[in-house]
mmCIF file of the N, C-alpha and C atoms, coordinates in Angstrom:
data_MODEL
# 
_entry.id   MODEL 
# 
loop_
_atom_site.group_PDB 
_atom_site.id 
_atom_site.type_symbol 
_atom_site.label_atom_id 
_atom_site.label_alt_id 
_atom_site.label_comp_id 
_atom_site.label_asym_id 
_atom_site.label_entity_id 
_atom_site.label_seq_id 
_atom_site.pdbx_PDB_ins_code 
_atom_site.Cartn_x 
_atom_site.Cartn_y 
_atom_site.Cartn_z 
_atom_site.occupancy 
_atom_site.B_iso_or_equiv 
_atom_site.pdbx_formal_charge 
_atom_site.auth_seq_id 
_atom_site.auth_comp_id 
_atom_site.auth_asym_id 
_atom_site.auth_atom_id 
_atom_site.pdbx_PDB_model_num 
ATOM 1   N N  . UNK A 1 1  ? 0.842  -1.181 0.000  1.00 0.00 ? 1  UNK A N  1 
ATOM 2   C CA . UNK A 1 1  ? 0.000  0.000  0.000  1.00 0.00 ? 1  UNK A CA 1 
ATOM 3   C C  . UNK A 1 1  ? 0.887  1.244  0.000  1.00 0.00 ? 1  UNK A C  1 
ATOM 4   N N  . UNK A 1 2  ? 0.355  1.937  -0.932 1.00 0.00 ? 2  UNK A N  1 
ATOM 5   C CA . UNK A 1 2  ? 0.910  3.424  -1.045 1.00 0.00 ? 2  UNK A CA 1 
ATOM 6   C C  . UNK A 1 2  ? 1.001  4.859  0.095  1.00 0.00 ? 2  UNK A C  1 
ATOM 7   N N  . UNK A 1 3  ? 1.735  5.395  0.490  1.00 0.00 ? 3  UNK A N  1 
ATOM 8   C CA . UNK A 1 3  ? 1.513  5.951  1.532  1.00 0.00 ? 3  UNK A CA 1 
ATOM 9   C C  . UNK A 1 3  ? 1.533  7.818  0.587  1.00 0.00 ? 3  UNK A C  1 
ATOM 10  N N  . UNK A 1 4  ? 0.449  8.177  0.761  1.00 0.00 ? 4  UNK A N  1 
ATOM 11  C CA . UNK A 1 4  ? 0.193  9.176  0.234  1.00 0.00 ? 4  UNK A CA 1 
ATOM 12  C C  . UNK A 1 4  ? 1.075  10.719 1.303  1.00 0.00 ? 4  UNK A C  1 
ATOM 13  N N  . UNK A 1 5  ? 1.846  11.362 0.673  1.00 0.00 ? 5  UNK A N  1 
ATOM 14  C CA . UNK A 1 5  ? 2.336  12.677 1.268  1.00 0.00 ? 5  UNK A CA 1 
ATOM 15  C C  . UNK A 1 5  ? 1.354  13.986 0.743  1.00 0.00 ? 5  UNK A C  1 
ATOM 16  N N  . UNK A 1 6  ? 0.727  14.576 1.967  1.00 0.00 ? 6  UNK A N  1 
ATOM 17  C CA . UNK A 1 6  ? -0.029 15.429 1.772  1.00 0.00 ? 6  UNK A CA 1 
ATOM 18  C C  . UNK A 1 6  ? 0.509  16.642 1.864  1.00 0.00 ? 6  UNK A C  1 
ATOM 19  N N  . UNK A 1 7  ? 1.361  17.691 1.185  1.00 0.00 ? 7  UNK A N  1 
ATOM 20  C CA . UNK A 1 7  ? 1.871  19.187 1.403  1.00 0.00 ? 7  UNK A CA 1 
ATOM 21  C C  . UNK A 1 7  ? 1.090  19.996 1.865  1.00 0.00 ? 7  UNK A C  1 
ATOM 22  N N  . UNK A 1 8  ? 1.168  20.722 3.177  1.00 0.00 ? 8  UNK A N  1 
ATOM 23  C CA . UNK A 1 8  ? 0.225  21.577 3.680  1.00 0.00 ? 8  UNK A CA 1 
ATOM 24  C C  . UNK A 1 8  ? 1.126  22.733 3.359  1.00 0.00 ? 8  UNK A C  1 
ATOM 25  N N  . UNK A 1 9  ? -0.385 23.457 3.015  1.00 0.00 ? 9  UNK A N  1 
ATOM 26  C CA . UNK A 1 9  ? -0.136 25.041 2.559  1.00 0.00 ? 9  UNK A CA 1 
ATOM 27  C C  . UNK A 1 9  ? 0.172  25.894 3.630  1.00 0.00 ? 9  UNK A C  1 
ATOM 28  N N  . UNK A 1 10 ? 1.248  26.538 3.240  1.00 0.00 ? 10 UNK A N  1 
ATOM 29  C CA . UNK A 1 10 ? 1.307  27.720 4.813  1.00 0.00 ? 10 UNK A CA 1 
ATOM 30  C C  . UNK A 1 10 ? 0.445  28.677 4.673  1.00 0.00 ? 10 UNK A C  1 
ATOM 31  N N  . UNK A 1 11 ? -0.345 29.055 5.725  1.00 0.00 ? 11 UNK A N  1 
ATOM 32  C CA . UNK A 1 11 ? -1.076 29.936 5.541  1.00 0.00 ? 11 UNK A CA 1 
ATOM 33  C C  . UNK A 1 11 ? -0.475 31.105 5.717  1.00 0.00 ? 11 UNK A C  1 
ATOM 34  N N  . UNK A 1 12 ? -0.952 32.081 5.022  1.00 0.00 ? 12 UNK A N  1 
ATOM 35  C CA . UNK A 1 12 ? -0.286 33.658 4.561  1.00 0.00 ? 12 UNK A CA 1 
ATOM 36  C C  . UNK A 1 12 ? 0.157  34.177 6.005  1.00 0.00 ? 12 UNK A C  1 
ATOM 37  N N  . UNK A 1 13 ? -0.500 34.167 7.206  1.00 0.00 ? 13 UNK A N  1 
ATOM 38  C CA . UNK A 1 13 ? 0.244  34.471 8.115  1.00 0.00 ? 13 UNK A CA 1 
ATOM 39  C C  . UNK A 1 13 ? 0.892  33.999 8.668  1.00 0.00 ? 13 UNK A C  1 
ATOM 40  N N  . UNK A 1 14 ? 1.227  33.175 8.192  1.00 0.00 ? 14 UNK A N  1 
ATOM 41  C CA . UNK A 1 14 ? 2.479  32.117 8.975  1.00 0.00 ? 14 UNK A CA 1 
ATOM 42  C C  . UNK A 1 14 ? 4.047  32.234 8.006  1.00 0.00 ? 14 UNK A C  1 
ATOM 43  N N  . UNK A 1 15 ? 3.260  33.182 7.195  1.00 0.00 ? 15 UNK A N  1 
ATOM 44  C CA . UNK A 1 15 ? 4.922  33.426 6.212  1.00 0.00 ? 15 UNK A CA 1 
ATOM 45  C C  . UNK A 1 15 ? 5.459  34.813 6.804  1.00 0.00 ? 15 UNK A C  1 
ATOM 46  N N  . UNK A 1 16 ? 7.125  34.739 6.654  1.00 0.00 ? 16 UNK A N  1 
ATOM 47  C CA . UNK A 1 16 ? 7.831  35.659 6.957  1.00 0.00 ? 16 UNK A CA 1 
ATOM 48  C C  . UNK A 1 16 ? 8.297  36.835 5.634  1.00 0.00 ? 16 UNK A C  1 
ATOM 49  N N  . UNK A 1 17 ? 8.083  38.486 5.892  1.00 0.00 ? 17 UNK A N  1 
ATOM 50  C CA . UNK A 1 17 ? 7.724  38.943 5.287  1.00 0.00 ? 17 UNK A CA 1 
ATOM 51  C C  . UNK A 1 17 ? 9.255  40.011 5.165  1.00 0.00 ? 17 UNK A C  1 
ATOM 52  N N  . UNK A 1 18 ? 9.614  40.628 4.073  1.00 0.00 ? 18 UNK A N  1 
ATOM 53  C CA . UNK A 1 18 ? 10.350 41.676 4.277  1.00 0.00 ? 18 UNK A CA 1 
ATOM 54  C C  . UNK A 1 18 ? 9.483  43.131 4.904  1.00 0.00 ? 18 UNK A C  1 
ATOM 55  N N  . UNK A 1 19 ? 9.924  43.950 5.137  1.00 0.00 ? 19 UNK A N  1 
ATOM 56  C CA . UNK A 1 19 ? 9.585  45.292 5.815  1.00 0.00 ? 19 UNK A CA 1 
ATOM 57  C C  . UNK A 1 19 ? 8.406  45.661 4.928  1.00 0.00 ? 19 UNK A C  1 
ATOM 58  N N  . UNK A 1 20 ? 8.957  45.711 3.507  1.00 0.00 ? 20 UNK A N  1 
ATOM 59  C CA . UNK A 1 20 ? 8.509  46.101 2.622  1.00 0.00 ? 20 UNK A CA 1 
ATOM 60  C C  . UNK A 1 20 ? 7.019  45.665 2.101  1.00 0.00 ? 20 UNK A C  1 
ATOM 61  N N  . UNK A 1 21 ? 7.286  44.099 1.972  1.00 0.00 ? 21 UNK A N  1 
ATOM 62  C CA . UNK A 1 21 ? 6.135  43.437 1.867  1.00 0.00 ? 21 UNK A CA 1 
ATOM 63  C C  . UNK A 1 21 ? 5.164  43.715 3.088  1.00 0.00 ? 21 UNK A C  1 
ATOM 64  N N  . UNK A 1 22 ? 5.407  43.459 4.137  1.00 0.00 ? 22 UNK A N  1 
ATOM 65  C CA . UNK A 1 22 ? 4.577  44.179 5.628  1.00 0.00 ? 22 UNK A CA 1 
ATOM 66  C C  . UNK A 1 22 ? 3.909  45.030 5.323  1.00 0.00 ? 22 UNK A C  1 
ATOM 67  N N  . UNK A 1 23 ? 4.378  45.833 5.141  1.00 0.00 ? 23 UNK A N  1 
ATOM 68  C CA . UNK A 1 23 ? 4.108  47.038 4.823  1.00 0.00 ? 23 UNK A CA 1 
ATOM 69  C C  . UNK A 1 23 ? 2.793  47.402 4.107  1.00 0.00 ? 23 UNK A C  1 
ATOM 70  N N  . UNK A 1 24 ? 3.485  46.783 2.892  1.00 0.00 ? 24 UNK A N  1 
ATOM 71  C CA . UNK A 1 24 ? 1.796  46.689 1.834  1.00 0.00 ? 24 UNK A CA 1 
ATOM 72  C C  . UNK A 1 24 ? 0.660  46.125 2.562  1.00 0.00 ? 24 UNK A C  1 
ATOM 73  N N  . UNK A 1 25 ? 1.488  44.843 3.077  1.00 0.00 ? 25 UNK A N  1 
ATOM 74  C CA . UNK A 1 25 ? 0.027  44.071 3.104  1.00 0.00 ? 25 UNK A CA 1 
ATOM 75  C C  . UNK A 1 25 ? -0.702 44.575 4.633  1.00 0.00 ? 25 UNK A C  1 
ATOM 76  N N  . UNK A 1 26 ? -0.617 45.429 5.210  1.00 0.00 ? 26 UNK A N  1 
ATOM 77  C CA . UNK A 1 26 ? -0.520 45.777 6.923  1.00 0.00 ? 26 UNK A CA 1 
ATOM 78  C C  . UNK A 1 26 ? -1.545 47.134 6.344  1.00 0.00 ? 26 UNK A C  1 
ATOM 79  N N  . UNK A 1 27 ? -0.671 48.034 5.329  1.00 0.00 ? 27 UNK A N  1 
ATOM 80  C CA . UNK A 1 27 ? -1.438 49.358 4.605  1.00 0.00 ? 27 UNK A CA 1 
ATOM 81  C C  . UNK A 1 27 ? -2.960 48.829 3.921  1.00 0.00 ? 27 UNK A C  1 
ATOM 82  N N  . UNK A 1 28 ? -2.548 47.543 3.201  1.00 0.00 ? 28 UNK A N  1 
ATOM 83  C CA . UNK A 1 28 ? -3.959 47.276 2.203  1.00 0.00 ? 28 UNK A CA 1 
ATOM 84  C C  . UNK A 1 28 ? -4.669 46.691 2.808  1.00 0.00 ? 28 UNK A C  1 
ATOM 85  N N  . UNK A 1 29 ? -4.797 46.202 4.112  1.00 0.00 ? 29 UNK A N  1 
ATOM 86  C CA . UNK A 1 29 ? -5.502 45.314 5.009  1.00 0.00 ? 29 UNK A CA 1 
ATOM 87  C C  . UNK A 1 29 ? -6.357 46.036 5.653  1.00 0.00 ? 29 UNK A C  1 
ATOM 88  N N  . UNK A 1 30 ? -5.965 47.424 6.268  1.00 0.00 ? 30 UNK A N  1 
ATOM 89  C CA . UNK A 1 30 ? -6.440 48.513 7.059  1.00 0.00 ? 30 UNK A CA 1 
ATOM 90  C C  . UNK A 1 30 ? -7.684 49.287 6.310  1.00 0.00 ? 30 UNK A C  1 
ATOM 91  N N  . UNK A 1 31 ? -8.577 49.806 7.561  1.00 0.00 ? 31 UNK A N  1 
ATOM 92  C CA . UNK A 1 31 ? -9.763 50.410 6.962  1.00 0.00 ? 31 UNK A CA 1 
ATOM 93  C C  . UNK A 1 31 ? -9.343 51.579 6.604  1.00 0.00 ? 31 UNK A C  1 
ATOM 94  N N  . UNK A 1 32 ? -9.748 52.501 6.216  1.00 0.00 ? 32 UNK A N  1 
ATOM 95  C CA . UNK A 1 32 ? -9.839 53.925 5.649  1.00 0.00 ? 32 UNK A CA 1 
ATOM 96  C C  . UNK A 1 32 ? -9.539 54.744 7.007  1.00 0.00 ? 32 UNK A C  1 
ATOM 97  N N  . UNK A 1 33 ? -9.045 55.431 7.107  1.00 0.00 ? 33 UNK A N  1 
ATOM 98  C CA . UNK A 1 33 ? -8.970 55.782 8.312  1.00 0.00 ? 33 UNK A CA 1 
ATOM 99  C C  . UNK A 1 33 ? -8.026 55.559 9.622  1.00 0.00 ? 33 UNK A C  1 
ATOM 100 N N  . UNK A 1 34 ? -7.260 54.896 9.518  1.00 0.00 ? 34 UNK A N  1 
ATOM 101 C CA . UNK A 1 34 ? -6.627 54.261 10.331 1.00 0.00 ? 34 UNK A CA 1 
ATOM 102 C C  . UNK A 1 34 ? -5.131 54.280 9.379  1.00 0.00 ? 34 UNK A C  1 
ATOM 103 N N  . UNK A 1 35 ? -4.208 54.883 10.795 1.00 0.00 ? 35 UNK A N  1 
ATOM 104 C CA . UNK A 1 35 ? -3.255 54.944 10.584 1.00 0.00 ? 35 UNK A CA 1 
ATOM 105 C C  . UNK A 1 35 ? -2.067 54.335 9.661  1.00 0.00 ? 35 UNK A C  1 
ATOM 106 N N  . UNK A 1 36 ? -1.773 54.892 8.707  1.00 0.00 ? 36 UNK A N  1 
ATOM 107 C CA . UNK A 1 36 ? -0.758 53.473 7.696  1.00 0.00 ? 36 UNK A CA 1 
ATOM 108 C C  . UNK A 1 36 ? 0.442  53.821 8.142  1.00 0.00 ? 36 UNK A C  1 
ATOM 109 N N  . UNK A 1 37 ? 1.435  52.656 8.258  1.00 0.00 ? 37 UNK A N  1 
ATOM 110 C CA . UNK A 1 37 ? 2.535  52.745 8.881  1.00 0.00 ? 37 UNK A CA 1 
ATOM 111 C C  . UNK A 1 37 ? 3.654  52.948 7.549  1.00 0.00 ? 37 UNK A C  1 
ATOM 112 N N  . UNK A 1 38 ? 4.801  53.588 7.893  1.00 0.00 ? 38 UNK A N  1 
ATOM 113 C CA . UNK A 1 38 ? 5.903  53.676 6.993  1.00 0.00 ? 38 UNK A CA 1 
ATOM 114 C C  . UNK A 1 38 ? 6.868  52.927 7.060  1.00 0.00 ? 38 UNK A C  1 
ATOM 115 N N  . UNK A 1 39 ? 7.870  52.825 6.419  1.00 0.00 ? 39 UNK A N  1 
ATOM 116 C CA . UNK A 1 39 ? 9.583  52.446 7.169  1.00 0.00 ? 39 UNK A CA 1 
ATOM 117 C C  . UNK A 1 39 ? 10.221 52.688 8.665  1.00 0.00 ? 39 UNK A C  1 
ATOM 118 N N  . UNK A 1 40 ? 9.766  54.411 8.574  1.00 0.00 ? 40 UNK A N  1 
ATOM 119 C CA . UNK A 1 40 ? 10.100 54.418 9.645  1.00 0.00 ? 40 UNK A CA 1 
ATOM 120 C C  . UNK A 1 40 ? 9.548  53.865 10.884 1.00 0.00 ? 40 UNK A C  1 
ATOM 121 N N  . UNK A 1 41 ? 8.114  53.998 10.439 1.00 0.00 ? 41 UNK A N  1 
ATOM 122 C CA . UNK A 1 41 ? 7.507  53.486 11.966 1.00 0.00 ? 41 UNK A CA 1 
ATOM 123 C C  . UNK A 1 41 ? 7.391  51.916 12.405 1.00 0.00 ? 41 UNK A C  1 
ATOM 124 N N  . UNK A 1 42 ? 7.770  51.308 11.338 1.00 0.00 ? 42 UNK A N  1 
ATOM 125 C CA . UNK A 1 42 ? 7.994  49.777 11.264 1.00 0.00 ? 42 UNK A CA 1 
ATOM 126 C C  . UNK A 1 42 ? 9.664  49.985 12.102 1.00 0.00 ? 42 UNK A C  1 
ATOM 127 N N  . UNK A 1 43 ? 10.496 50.713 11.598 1.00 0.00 ? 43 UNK A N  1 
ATOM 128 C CA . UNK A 1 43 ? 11.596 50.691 12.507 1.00 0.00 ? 43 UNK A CA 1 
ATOM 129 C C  . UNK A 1 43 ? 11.888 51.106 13.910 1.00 0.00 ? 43 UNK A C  1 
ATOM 130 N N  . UNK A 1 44 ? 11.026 52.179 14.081 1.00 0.00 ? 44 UNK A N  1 
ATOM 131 C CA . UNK A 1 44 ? 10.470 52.412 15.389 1.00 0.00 ? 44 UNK A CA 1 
ATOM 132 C C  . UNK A 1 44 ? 10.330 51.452 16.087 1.00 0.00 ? 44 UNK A C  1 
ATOM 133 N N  . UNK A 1 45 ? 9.215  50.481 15.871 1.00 0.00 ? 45 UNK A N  1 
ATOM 134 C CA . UNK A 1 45 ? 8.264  49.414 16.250 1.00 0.00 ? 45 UNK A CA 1 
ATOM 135 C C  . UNK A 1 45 ? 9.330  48.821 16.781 1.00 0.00 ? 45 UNK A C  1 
ATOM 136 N N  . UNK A 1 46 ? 10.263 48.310 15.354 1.00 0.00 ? 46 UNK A N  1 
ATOM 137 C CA . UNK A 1 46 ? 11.313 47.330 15.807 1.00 0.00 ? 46 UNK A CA 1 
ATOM 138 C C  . UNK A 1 46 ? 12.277 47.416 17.166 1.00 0.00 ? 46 UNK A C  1 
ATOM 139 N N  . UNK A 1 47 ? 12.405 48.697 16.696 1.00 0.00 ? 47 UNK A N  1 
ATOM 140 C CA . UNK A 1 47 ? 13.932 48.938 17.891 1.00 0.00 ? 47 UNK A CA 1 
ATOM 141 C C  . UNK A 1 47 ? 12.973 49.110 19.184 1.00 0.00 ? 47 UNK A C  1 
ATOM 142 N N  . UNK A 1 48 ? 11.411 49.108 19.273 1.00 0.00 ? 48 UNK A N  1 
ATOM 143 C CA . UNK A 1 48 ? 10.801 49.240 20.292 1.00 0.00 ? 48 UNK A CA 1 
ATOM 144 C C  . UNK A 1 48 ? 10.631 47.961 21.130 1.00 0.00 ? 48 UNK A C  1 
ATOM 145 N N  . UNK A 1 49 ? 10.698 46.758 20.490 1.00 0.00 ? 49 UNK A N  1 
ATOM 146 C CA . UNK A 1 49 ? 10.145 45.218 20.133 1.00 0.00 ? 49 UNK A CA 1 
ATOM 147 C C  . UNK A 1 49 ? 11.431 44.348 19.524 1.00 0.00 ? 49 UNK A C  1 
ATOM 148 N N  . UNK A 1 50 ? 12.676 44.772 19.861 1.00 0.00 ? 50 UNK A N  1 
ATOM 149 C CA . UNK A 1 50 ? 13.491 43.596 18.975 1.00 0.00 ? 50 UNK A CA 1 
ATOM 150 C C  . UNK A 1 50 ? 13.630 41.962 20.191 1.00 0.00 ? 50 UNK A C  1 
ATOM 151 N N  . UNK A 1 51 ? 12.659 42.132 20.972 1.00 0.00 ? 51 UNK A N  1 
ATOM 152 C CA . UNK A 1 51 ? 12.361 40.526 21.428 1.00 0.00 ? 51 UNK A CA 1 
ATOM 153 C C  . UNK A 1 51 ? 11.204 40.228 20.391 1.00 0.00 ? 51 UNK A C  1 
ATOM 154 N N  . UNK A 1 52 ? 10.965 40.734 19.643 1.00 0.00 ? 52 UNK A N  1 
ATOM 155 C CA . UNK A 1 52 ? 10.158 40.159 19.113 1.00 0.00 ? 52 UNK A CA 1 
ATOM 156 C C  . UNK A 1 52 ? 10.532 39.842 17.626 1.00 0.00 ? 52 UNK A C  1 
ATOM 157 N N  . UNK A 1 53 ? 11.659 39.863 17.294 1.00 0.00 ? 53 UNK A N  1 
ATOM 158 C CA . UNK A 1 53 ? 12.529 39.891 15.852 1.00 0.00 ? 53 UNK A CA 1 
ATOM 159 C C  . UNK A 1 53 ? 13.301 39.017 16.289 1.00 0.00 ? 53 UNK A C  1 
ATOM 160 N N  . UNK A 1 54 ? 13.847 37.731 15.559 1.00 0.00 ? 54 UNK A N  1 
ATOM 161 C CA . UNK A 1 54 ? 15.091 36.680 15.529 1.00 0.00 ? 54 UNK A CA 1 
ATOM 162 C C  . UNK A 1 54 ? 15.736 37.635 14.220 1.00 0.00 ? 54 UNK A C  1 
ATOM 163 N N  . UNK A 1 55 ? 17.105 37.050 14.427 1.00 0.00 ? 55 UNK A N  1 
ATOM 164 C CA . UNK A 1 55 ? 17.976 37.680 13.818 1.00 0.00 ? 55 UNK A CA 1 
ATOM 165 C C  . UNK A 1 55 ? 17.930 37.816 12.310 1.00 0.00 ? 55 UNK A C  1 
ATOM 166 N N  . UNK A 1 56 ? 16.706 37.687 11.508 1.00 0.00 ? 56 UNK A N  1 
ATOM 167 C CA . UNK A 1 56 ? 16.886 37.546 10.258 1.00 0.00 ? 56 UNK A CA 1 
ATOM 168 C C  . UNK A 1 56 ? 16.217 38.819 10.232 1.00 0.00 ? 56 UNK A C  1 
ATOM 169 N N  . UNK A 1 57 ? 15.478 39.121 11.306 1.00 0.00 ? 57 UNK A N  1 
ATOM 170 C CA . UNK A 1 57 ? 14.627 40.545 11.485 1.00 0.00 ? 57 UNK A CA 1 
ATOM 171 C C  . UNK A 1 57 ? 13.464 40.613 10.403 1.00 0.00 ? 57 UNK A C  1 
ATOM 172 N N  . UNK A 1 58 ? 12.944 39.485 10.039 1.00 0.00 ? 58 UNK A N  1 
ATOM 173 C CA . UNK A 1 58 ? 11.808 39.287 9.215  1.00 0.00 ? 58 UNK A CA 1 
ATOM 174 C C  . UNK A 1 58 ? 10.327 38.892 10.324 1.00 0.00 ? 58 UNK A C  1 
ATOM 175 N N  . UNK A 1 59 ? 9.125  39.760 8.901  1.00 0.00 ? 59 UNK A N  1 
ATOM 176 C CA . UNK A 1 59 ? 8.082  40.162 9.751  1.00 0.00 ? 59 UNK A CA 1 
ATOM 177 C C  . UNK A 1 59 ? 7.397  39.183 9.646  1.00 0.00 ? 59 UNK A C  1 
ATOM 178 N N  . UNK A 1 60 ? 6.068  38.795 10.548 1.00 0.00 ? 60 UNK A N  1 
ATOM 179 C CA . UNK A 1 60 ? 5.217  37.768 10.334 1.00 0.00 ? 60 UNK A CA 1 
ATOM 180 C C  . UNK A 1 60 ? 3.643  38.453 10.733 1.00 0.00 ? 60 UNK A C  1 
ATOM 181 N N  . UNK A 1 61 ? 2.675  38.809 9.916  1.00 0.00 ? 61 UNK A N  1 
ATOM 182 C CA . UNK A 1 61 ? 1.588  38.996 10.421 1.00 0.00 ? 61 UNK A CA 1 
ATOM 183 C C  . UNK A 1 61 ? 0.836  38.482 11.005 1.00 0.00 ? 61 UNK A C  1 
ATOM 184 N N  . UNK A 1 62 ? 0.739  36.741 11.614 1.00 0.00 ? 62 UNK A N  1 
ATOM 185 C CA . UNK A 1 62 ? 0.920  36.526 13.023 1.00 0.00 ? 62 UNK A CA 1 
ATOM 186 C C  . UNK A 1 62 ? 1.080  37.224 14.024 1.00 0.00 ? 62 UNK A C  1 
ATOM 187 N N  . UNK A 1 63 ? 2.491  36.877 13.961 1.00 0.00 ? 63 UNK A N  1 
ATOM 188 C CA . UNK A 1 63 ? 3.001  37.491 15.183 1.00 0.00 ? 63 UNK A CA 1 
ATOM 189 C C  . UNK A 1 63 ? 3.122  39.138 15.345 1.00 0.00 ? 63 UNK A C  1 
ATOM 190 N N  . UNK A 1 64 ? 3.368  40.280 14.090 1.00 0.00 ? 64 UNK A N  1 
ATOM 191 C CA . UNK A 1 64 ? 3.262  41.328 14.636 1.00 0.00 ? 64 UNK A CA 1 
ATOM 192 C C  . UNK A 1 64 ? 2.552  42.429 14.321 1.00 0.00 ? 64 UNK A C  1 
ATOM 193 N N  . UNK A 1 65 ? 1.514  41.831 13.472 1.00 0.00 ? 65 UNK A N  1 
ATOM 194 C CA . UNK A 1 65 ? -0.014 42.536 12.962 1.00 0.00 ? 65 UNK A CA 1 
ATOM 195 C C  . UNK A 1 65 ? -0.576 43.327 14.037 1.00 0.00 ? 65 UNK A C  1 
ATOM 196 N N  . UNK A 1 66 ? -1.128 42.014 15.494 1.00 0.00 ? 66 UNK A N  1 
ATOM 197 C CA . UNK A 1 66 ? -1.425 42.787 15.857 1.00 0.00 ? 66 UNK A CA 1 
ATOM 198 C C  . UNK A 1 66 ? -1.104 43.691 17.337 1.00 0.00 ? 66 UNK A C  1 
ATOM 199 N N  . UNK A 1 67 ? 0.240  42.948 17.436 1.00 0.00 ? 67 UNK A N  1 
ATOM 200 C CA . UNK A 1 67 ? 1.063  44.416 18.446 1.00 0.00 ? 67 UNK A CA 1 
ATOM 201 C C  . UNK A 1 67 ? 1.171  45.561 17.710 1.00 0.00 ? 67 UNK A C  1 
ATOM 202 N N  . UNK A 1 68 ? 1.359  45.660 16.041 1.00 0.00 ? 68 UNK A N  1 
ATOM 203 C CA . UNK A 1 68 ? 1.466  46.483 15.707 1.00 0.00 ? 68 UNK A CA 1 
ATOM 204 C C  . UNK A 1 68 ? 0.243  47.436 15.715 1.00 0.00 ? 68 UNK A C  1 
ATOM 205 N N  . UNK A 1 69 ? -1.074 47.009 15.157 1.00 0.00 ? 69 UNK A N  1 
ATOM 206 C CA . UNK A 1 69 ? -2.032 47.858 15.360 1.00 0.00 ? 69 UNK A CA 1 
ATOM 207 C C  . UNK A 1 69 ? -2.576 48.531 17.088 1.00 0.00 ? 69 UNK A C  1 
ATOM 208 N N  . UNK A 1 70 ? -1.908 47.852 18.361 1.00 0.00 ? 70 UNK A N  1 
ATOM 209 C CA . UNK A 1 70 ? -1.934 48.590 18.763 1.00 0.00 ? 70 UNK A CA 1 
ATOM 210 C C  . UNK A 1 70 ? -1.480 49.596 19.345 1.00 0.00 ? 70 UNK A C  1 
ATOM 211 N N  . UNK A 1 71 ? 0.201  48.954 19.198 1.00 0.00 ? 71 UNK A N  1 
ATOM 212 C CA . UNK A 1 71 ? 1.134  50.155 19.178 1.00 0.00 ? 71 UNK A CA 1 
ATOM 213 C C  . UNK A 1 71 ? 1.276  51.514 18.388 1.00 0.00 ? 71 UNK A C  1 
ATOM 214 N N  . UNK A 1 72 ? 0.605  51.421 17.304 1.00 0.00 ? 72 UNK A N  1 
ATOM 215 C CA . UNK A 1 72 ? 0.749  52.266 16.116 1.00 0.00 ? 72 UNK A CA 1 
ATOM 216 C C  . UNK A 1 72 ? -0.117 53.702 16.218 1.00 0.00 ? 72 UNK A C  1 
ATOM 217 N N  . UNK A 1 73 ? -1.045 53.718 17.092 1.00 0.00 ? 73 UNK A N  1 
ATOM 218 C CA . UNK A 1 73 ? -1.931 55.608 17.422 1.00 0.00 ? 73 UNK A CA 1 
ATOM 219 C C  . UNK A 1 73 ? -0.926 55.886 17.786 1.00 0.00 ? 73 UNK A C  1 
ATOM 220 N N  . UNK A 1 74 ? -0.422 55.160 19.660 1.00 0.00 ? 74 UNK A N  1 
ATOM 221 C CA . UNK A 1 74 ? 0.257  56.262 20.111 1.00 0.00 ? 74 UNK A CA 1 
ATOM 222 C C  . UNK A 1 74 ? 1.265  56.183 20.138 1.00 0.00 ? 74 UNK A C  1 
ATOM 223 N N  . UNK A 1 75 ? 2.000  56.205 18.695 1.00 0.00 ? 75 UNK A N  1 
ATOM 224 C CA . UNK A 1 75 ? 4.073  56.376 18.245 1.00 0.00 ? 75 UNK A CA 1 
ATOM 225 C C  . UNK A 1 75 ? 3.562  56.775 17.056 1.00 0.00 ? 75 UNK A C  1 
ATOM 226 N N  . UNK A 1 76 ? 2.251  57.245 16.460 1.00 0.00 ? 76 UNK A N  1 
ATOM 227 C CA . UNK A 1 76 ? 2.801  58.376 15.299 1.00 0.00 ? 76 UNK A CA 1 
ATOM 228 C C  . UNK A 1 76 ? 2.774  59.692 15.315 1.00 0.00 ? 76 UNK A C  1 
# 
C-alpha cells in the first residue's frame, strides 16, 4: 500500500515577510482611516520590540499585525 504525502499550505500568516512586503500588506488590510505605517515606523516598532525579531529581522503577520495595530496611534 501506497503511503500518500499530503503538502500543507502555509497559511499567509504564517509566512515571513520583508519590511517592505509588511508594509503593503498591513497598509492594504487597514480600513480607511486608520493609521498606515511607513519604514520608519515599522523601525520604530522594531527597535521598540526587537524581542520580538530573531535575527533575520523578518516580519510575520501573526506574530506582529497585531502588536502592531496597537502600538501604532500612540508612536505616530
Amino acid at each position: 500500500m501506497k503511503k500518500v504525502l499530503k503538502l500543507r499550505k502555509t497559511p499567509p500568516d504564517e509566512i515571513f515577510l520583508t519590511t517592505h512586503e509588511f508594509m503593503e500588506s498591513f497598509n492594504g488590510n487597514m480600513p480607511d482611516g486608520y493609521p498606515r505605517v511607513t519604514a520608519f515606523t515599522l523601525q520604530k516598532f522594531k527597535d521598540a520590540h526587537t524581542s520580538l525579531f530573531k535575527s533575520d529581522g523578518l516580519w510575520s503577520l501573526s506574530l506582529h499585525r497585531k502588536r502592531m495595530i496597537d502600538w501604532l496611534p500612540q508612536n505616530i
